[in-house]
LORO-133446 format. One record per residue (C-alpha): x, y, z; residue in one letter. Coordinates in steps of 0.2 Angstrom, whole numbers, plus 5000, padded with zeros to 4 digits. Layout:
<recs>
XYZa;...
</recs>
This chain:
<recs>
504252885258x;503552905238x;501852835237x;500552795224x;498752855229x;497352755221x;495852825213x;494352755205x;492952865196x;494053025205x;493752925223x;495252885234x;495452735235x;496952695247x;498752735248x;500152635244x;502052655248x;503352615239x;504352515253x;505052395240x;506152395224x;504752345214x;502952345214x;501752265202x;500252295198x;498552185191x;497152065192x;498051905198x;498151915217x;500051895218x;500152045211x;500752175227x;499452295220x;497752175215x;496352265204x;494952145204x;494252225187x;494252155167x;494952315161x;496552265171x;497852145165x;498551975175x;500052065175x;499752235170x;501252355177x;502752385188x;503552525196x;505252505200x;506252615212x;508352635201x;509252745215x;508352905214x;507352875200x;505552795200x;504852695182x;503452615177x;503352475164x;501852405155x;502152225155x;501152165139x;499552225145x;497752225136x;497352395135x;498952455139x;499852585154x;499452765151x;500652895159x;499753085159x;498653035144x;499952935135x;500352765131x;502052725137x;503052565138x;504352615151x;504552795157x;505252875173x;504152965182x;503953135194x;503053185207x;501153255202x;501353105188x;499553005183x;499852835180x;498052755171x;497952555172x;496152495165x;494652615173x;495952635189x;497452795191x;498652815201x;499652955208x;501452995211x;501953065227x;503653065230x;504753055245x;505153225248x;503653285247x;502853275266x;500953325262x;499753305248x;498253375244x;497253285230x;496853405217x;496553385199x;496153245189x;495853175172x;495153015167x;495152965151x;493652855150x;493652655143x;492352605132x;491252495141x;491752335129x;493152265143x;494352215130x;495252335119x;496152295104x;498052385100x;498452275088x;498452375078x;499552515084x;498752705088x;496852715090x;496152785073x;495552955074x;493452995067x;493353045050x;494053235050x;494553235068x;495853315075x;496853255089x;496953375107x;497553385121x;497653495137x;499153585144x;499053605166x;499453775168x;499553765187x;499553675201x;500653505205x;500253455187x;501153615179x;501453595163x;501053405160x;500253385143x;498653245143x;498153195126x;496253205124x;496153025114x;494452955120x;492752985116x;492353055136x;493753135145x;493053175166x;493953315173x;493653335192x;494253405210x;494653305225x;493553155220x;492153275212x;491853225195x;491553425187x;491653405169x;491653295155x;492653335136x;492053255124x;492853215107x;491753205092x;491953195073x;491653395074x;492853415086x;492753425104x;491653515115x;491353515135x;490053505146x;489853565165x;489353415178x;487953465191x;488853435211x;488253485226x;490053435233x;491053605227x;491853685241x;491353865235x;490453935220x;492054005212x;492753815210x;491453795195x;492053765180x;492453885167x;492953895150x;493754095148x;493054145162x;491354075159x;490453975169x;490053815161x;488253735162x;487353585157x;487553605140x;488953585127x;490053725123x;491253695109x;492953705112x;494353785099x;496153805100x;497053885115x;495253885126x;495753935143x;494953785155x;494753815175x;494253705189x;494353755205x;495853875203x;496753755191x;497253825174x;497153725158x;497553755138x;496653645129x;497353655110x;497553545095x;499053445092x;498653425072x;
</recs>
């Protein structure tokens, strides 16, 4: 049966199947999926099963449903799929696939101001930035493309926060994040084939990104 896995801050959270047609998701509790957390709509999403097919719609939210990086309104989606609702993602799995093992993960981070305003269409990019993103190389996410929008974007391995990019008016740059939790040396983060350390190191177009075996290209979209 597909399911959606729930994580918060890269923790597993709990599973839940899709044994209905539909599933909504937000902060009101007759929502099937309840998020008790102001970055989180009333009524914040639902994933619908059509046939084969599986979509999500964002149902007028706040701060809006993010699909691998990107605002969506309605979009089908496919197994390895992110789905970002306030500080809370979710997961994919669909039914044909019989095991998981959580991987990779990327968080876009919300400011902490719990309301944000769209009103106004895209978010406004700093003064001489240029808009990124990173392309997943490897791995159940092979060639999704996550759009690095936020100021902090955490990128980790089974639950273990590993490192942060960050976008600034320069550009972006990333940073290494200290864990005691790595299975084994070589799952440290690297940046072409350098390990990263606590420092920022600056990133530029078609930087090869690795975390734990998975591959990224981080490059700039304008």
């Amino acid at each position: 049966m597909a399911k959606l896995i729930l994580t918060k801050d890269g923790v597993i959270e709990r599973e839940y199947p899709l044994d209905k047609e539909s599933i909504s998701i937000g902060r009101r509790h007759t929502n099937d999926i309840q998020l008790n957390d102001l970055t989180v709509s009333g009524r914040h999403a639902l994933v619908t099963q059509l046939g084969e097919n599986v979509f999500v719609d964002d149902l007028g939210s706040t701060n809006g449903t993010l699909l691998n990086g990107s605002r969506v309104t309605k979009s089908m989606i496919k197994h390895g799929d992110i789905i970002q609702v306030g500080n809370f993602q979710f997961s994919y799995y669909a039914d044909d696939v019989e095991e998981y093992e959580p991987t990779m993960f990327i968080k876009a981070e919300i400011e902490d101001t719990q309301m944000i305003d769209t009103r106004g269409g895209d978010e406004k990019l700093p003064k001489g930035s240029r808009l990124a993103a990173v392309r997943v190389l490897n791995g159940p996410l092979a060639k999704k493309v996550l759009e690095l929008r936020k100021p902090f974007n955490t990128l980790g391995f089974n639950g273990v926060k590993m490192a942060v990019i960050a976008r600034e008016n320069d550009g972006y740059s990333i940073s290494g994040l200290q864990s005691n939790k790595l299975r084994r040396a070589s799952d440290a983060p690297m940046v072409n084939g350098t390990v990263l350390g606590a420092g920022r190191t600056a990133l530029s177009d078609h930087d090869l990104i690795e975390l734990a075996g998975t591959q990224m290209e981080f490059f700039f979209l304008s």
